[in-house]
N, C-alpha and C positions, 0 to 999 in steps of 0.2 A: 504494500500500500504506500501509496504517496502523497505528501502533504502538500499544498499547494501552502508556495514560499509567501505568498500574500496575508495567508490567513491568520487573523490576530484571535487572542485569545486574553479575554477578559480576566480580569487579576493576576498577568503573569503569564509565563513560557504556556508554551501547548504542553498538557500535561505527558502527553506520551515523549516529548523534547528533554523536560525535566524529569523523566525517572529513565531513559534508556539507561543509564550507567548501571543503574542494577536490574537491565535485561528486559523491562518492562516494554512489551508491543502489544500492537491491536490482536494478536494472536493467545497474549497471556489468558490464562483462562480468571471468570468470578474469583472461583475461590483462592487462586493463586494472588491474585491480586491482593486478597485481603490479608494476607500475610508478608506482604511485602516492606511495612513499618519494621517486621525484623533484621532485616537486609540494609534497609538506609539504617537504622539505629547499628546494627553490627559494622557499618561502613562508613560512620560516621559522617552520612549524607544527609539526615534528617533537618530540613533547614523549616524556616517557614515556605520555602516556592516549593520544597518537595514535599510538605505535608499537605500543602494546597492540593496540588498535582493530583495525590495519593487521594487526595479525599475527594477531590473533581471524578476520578477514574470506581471511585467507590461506589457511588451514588449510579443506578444505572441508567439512570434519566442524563445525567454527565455526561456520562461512559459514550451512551447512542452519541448526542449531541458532539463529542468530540469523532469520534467516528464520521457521523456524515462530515465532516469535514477534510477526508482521508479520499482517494482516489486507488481503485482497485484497479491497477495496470499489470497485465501481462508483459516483461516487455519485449519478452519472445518475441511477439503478436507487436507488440506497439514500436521498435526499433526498426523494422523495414516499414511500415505503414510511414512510419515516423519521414524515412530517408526518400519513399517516392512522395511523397509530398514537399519537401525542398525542391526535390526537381522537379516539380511542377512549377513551385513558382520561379526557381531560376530561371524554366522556359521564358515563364510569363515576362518578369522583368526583362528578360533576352529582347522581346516581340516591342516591347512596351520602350525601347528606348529607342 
């Protein structure tokens, strides 16, 4: 998944931005999630932006909410789709000047 670099996030880092370091992704499961204060507290990561985080990712109203803001790219699939579409508009630009 992919976060679009535009997307702000109210009171602080995107929470998934603030807990990668102790492995945290949209893959993490509930339950794991809620054990995760033992990981920042053992790693001495536990601040107020990674409790925020922690507690945004908790809530599963949060959770969805930070999600829809995640982009589900193949990029198998999306790296050639990606590269004929530069050539297309190089063409374009080509024609166009």
């Amino acid at each position: 998944m992919i976060k679009d670099p535009e997307t702000h996030w109210d009171g602080g880092p995107f929470p998934y931005d603030a807990l990668a370091e102790v492995g945290v992704t949209p893959w993490t499961t509930h339950a794991d999630l809620q054990d995760i204060s033992f990981e920042l507290l053992a790693r001495r990561l536990m601040t107020p932006v990674t409790q925020q985080a922690w507690d945004d990712l908790r809530s599963v109203r949060r959770r969805m909410l930070a999600e829809l803001l995640l982009y589900d790219v193949e990029l198998a699939e999306a790296i050639p789709a990606a590269e004929e579409t530069t050539r297309l508009l190089d063409d374009l630009i080509t024609f166009d000047i």
